[in-house]
N, C-alpha and C positions, 0 to 999 in steps of 0.2 A: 258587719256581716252583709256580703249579698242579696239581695237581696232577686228572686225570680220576676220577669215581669214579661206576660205574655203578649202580643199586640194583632190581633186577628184582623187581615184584609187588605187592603191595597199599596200595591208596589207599583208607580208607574212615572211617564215621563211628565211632565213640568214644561210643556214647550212655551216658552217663551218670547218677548220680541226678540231681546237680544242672545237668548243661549237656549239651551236645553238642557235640564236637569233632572235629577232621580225625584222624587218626590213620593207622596200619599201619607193622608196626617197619620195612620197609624207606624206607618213606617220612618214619619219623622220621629215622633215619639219615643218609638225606640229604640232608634239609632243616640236619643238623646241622656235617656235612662242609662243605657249602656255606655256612655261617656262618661257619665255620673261614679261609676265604680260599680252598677246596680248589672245581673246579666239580663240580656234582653234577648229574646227571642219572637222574630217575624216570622208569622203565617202567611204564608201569602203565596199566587200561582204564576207564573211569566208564560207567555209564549214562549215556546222552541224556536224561534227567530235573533235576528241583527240584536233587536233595541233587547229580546231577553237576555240574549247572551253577553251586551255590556252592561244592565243592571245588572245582572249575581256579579258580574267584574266587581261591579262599583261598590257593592252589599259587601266583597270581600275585603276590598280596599279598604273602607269605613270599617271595618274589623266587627262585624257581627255575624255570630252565626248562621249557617244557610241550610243547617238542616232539617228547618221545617218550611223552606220554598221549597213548591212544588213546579215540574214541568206540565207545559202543553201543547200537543200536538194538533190541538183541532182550531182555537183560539188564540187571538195575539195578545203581546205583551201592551198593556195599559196604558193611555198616552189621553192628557189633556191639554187645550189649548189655553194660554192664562194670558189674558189681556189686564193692564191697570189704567185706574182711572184718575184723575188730576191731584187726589190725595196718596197716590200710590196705594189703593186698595186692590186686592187681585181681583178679580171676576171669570168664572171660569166653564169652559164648554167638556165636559166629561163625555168621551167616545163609551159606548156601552155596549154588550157583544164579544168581554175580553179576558183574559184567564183568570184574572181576580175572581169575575163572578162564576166560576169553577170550582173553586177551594175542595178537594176531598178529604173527608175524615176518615183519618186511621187511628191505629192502636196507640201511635208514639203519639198524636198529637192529645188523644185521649188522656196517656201519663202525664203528657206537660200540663195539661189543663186542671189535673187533679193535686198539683204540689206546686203551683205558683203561686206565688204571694198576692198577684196583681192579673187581672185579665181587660185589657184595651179593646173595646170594640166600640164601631160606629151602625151607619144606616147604609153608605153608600154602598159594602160589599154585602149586602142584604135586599141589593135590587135584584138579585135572581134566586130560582130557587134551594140551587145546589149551596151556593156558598152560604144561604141564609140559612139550611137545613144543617147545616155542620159548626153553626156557631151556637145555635140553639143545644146540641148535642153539650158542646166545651163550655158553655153556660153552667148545665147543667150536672157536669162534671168537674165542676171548679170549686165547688163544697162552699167553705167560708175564705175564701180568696177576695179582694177588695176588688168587684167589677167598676169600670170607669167607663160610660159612655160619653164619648165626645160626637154627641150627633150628627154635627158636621151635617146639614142640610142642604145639600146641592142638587141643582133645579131638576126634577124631572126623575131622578134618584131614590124617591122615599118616598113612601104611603104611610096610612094613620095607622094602618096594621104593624107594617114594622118599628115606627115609634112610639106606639103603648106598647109591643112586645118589648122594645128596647129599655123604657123605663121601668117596667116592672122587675127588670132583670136586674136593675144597675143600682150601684151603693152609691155614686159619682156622677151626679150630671154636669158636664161643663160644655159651656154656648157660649156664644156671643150674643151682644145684643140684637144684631137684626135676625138670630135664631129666636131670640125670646118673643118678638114680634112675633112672626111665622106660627110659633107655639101657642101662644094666646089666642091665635084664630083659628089654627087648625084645630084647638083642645074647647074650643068658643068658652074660655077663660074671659074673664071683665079686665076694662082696661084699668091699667093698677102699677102703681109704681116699680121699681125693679124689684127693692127690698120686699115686698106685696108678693110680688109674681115669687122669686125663691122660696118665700113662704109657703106660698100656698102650692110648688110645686113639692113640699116635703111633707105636707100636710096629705097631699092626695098619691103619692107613688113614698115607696120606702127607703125613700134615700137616706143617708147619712150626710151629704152635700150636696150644696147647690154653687156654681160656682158661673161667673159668668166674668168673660175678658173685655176689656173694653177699650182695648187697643191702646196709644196717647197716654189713655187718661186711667190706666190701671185693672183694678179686679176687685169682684166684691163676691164674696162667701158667704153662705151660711151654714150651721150647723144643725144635725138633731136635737143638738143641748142646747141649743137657744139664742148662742152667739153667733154675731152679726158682723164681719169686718170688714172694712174697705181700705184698700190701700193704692195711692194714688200710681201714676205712671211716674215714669222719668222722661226727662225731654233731652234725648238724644238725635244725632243723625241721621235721619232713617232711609237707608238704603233701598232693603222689598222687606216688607212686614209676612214673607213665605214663609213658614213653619213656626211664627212667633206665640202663637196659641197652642202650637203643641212643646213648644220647650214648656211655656207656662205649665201644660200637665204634667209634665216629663218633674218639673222642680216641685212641683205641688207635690206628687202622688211618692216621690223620693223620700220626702221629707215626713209627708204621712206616715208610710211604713215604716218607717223608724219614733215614730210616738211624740214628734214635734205638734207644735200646739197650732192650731190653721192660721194663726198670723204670722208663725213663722214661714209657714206654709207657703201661703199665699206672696207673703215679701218674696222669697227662694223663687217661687216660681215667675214671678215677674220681672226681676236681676234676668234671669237665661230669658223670658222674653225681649226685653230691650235690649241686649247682647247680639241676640239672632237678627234682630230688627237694626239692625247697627251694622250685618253682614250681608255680602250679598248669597242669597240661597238657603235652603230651609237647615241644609248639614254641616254646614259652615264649619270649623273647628272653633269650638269653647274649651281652655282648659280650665281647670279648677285655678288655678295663678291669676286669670283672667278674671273669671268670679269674685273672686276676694280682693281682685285690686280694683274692682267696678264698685262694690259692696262698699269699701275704704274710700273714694271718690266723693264727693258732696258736689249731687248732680240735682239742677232743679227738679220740683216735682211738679204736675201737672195733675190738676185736680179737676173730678165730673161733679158740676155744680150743685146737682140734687144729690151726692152722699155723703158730700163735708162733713156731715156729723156722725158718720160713720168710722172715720176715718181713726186709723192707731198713733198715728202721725204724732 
């Protein structure tokens, strides 16, 4: 069964050294869901310009629905600058002033947020008022739907307001690790191991997960019931690591909704990480054939030294 999965926020360009690309992790996300067999549907707003009117091109191409993008007349369409760094990390300059942080709430977008299974949101389309004002609305509208916050902390983008409103909100937090950083200072948390730190973030907000990526060297989980997994990475070719933490959510939260156990979870969703990490660009094409013949492959593993004994392996 389908599964609904909502993804609130950013549609934008990916400028790169060598191309230019669609991008924005909620909209990688779920362009990746909806690969998956699951519908996905993006909120998000474009300029009425050039670069908006070949992202809906490209939104339709990618075969996902467009009828909850919105247009804009006042504001341009989304565009960041992504440099990488000697390990092929991204790093990235986020223009601000641009129709994402627009989003208006209507009536449809109110239905979809009251009968989806899944609602994706971050912080970045919550650096202006408007759009941060309309996702608080579809929060709050979304009943017992599994909220996913992928924080996604980019420079200059987020205050402490809008990430305690974010965690309060959310069943799902998933970071990385120099998010957990960032978080431990901003929240003046004690310095403490990772398994520590997910702890004590489910201890202090109401999550159901703690989930953090870690690029290489895998992902580690925790749960409200007490289990703790770590599952290593794969060492594959790695092309740009662009949207590889959102397929992870995208296989994770797939898998969730359908009552698999967070090791399955967590494995699924790091398969579509290292897949996308293996292509170049965040929407790459993954089929399911592709999956299962990565899955059937005996690829080494790559393990973070502090949660070996974490590990399902």
């Amino acid at each position: 069964m389908r599964k609904l999965i909502l993804a609130f926020g950013e549609i934008l360009w990916d400028i790169l050294p060598s191309c230019t690309v669609l991008g924005g992790a909620p909209f990688n996300f779920v362009y990746r869901v909806n690969s998956l067999g699951d519908t996905g549907l993006m909120v998000s707003r474009l300029g009425r310009d050039e670069l908006g009117r070949k992202a809906f091109e490209q939104v339709i191409q990618l075969g996902l629905d467009t009828a909850y993008i919105q247009w804009d007349d006042n504001f341009p369409t989304g565009t960041v600058q992504v440099s990488f760094d000697e390990e092929s990390n991204p790093n990235y300059v986020i223009i601000p002033n641009v129709a994402y942080d627009q989003i208006e709430l209507t009536d449809m977008l109110l239905g979809a947020a009251s009968t989806a299974d899944c609602l994706c949101f971050g912080t970045l389309s919550q650096r202006s008022g408007k759009s941060r004002w309309t996702i608080e609305q579809l929060l709050a509208e979304s009943g017992e739907s599994l909220k996913l916050l992928d924080i996604n902390l980019r420079k200059d983008c987020y205050s402490l307001e809008t990430v305690t409103f974010s965690l309060q909100e959310a069943d799902v937090l998933k970071l990385n690790e120099d998010e957990v950083r960032e978080l431990v200072e901003m929240l003046g948390m004690p310095h403490q191991s990772l398994p520590d730190f997910c702890e004590r973030m489910l201890e202090r907000w109401s999550l159901k997960y703690c989930l953090v990526t870690l690029g290489e060297k895998g992902a580690f989980v925790i749960s409200d019931d007490g289990q703790k997994v770590y599952i290593p990475g794969y060492k594959v070719s790695l092309v740009d690591s662009l949207g590889s933490g959102d397929a992870f959510s995208a296989g994770f939260v797939d898998k969730i909704l359908r009552g698999a156990s967070i090791i399955e979870a967590c494995e699924f969703g790091n398969v579509l990480g290292a897949l996308v990490a293996s292509n170049e660009g965040a929407t790459s094409l993954i089929t399911l054939d592709e999956i299962e013949r990565f899955c059937n492959q005996d690829y080494q593993r790559i393990i973070h030294p502090d949660l070996e004994s974490f590990t399902s392996l």
